[in-house]
C-alpha positions in Angstrom: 0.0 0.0 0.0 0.7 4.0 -0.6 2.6 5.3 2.5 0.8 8.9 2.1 3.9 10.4 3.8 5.6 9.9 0.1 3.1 12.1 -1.7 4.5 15.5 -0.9 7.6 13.9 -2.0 6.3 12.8 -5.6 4.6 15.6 -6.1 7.0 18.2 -5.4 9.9 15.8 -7.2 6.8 15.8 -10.4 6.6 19.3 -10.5 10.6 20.4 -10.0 11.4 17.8 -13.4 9.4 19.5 -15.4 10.4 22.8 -14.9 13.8 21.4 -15.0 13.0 19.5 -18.6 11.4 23.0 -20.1 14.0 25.7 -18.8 17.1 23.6 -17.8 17.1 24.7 -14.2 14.7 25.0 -11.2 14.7 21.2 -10.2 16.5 21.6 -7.2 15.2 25.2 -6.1 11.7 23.5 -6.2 12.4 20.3 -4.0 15.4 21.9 -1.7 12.1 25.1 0.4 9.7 21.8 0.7 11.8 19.0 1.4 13.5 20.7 4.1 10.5 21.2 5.3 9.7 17.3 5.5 13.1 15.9 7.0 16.6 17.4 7.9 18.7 19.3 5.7 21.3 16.8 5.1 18.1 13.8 3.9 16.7 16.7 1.7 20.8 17.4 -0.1 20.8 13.5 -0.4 17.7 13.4 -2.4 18.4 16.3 -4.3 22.0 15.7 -5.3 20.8 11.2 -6.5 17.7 12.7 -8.7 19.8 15.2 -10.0 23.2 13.2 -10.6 21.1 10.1 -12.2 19.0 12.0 -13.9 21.7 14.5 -15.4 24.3 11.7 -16.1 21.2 9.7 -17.7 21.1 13.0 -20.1 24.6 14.3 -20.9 25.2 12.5 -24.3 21.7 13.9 -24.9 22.6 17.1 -24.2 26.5 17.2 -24.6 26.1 18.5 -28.3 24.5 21.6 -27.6 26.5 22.3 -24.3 28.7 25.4 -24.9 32.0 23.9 -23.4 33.9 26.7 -24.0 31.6 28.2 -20.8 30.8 24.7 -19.2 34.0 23.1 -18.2 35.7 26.2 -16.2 32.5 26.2 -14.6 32.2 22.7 -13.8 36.4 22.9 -12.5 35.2 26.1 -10.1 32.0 24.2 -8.9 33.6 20.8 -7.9 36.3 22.6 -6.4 34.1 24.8 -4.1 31.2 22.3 -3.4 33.0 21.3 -0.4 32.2 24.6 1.5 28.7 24.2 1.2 29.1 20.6 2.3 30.8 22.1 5.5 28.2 24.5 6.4 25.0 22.0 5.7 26.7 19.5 8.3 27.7 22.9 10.7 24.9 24.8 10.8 21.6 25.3 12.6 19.0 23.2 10.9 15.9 25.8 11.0 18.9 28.2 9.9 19.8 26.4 6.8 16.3 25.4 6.0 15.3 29.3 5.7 18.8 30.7 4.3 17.6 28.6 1.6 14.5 29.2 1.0 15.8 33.1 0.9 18.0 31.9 -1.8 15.3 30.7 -4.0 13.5 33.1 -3.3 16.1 36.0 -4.2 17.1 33.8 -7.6 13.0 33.8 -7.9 13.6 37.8 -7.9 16.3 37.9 -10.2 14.5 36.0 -13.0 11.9 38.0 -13.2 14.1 41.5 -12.8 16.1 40.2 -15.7 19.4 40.8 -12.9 22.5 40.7 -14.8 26.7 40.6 -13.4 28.6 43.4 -14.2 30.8 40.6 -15.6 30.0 38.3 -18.2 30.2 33.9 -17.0 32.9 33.6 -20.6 35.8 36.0 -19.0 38.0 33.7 -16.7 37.3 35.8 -13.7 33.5 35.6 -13.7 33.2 32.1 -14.8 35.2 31.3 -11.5 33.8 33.7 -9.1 30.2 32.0 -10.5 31.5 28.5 -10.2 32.8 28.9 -7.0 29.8 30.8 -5.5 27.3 28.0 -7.5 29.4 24.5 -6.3 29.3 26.0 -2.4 25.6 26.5 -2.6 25.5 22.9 -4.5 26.9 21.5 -1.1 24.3 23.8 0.8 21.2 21.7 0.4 22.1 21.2 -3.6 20.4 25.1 -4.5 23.4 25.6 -6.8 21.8 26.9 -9.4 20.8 30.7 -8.9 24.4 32.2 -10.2 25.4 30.3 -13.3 21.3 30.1 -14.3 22.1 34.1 -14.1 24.9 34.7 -15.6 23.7 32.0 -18.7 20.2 33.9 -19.7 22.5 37.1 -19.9 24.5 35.6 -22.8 22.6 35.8 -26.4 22.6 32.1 -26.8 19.7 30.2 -27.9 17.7 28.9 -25.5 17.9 25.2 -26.0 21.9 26.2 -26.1 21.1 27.2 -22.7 19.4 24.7 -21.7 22.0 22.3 -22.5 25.0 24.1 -21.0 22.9 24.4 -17.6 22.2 20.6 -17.5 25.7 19.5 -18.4 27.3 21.8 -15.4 24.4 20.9 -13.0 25.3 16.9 -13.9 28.9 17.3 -13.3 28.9 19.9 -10.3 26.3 17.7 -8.8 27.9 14.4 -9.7 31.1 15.7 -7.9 29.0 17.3 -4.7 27.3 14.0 -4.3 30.6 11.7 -4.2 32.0 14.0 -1.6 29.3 13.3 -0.1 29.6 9.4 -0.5 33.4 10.0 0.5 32.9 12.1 3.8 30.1 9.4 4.6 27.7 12.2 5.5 24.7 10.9 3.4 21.9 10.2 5.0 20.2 6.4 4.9 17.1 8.3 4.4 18.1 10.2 1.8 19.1 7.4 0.1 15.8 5.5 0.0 13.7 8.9 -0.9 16.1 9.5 -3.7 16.4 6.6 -5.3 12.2 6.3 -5.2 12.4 10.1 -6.6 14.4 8.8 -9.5 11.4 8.2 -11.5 9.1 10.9 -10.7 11.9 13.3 -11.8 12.6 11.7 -14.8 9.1 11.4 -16.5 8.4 15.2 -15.0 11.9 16.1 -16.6 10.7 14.4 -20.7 7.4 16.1 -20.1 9.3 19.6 -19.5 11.2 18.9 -22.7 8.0 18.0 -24.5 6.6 21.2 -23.3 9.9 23.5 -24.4 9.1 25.2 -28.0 9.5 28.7 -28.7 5.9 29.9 -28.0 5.8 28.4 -24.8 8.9 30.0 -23.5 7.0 33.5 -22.4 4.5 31.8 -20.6 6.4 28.9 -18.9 8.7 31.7 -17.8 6.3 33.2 -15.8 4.7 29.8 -14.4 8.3 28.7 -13.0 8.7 31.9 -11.3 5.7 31.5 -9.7 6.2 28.4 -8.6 9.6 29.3 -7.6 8.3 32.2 -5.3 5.8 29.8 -3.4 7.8 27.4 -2.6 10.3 29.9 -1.2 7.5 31.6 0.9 6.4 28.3 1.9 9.7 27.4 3.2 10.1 30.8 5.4 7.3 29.4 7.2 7.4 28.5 10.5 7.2 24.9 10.8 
C-alpha cells in the first residue's frame, strides 16, 4: 500500500522535473524550500543531489552537443572545487537556519529571473566564470540550490535557448555528480536520503521528458512566468514557521 507520507515527496519531485525538462534549471530550487521542510537538511541534499546526478548523467550524451564547453568546463572545475564549502556549512549549521537561508535563496534567484538581474561581468571572462563556479558549487553543497548564479549569468549571454538549456544541464550533472561523491566519500549521506532519492528517481525523470516536451519557442514567455511562480511559493512556503 501507498505510505501517504511519500506524496508531498512525488509531487514536489513531479513538478521540480518538469520545470527542470522546459527551462534547464529550477529542479533543485523547487524540491530543496519543501523538502526541508519534510526531513533534515542533510536527507533533503541527499535526495536532491541522486535525482539530480542520475537524472543529469542519464542525459549528458543527450545534451552534450549543444552544451557550450567553452563556458561549461571552467564552470564545472570552479563548482567541484568549491562544493565542499557548502558541504561544511550543511553538516555545521543550525537546521531551522539552513532550511530558511535557503528558502531566501530561492526566493532572491525567484527575484532575479523575473528583474532580468544581470553581473557586471559576463560567465565567458576567466574571472567571472570562476567567481560563479565557486559561488554556485558552495551552494550545490548547501542543500544542492546551486543553481541561482550560473542560471544568471547564462540567460545574460545571447545564446539560444535550447543552447542554454543544454550548457545548464551539463554543469548541474557534473557539479552535482562531484558534490554528491563527496558526499559518499565524507560518509555524511543520510540512509534516508538514500531510499527517498532513489524512489524520486522516477518521478523526476518522466516530470523532466514532459518539461522537454513542453519547451518550443511559443511556450517559452509563458512557462517563464509559471516557474517563477512556482519558484516564489515554494520559497515563501519554506520561510514558514514549521
Amino acid at each position: 500500500m501507498f505510505d501517504l507520507a511519500w506524496l508531498p515527496f512525488v509531487a514536489t519531485t513531479l513538478i521540480a522535473g518538469v520545470l527542470r525538462g522546459f527551462t534547464g534549471f529550477g529542479g533543485a530550487l523547487v524540491m530543496a524550500p519543501v523538502f526541508m521542510t519534510l526531513v533534515d537538511p542533510i536527507t533533503a541534499t541527499t535526495i536532491i543531489l541522486i535525482v539530480n546526478t542520475v537524472v543529469g548523467l542519464a542525459n549528458l550524451r543527450e545534451v552534450g552537443a549543444e552544451t557550450d564547453w567553452a563556458i561549461a568546463k571552467p564552470l564545472s572545475i570552479a563548482g567541484c572545487v568549491a562544493s565542499p564549502i557548502g558541504l561544511w556549512l550543511v553538516t555545521s549549521v543550525d537546521v531551522d537556519l539552513v532550511r530558511r537561508v535557503v528558502a531566501l535563496i530561492v526566493l532572491a534567484a525567484s527575484v532575479g529571473l523575473a528583474l532580468r538581474w544581470t553581473f557586471p561581468f559576463s560567465i565567458r571572462h576567466r574571472i567571472g566564470n570562476a567567481v560563479i563556479g565557486a559561488s554556485s558549487g558552495s551552494l550545490f553543497g548547501l542543500g544542492g540550490v546551486g543553481g541561482p548564479p550560473v542560471i544568471i549569468g547564462m540567460l545574460a549571454e545571447d545564446l539560444p535557448a535550447r543552447v542554454t538549456r543544454a550548457t545548464l544541464l551539463t554543469y548541474f550533472a557534473i557539479v552535482q555528480t562531484c558534490t554528491f561523491a563527496l558526499m559518499l566519500a565524507e560518509g555524511v549521506v543520510a540512509s534516508e536520503g538514500l531510499r527517498y532519492g532513489v524512489a524520486m528517481i522516477v518521478p523526476y525523470y518522466l516530470g523532466s521528458a514532459l518539461g522537454l516536451r513542453l519547451l518550443t519557442p511559443e511556450r517559452a514567455r509563458i512557462f517563464r512566468g509559471i516557474s517563477i511562480t512556482v519558484l516564489v511559493a515554494v520559497a515563501a512556503y519554506g520561510l514558514l514557521p514549521h
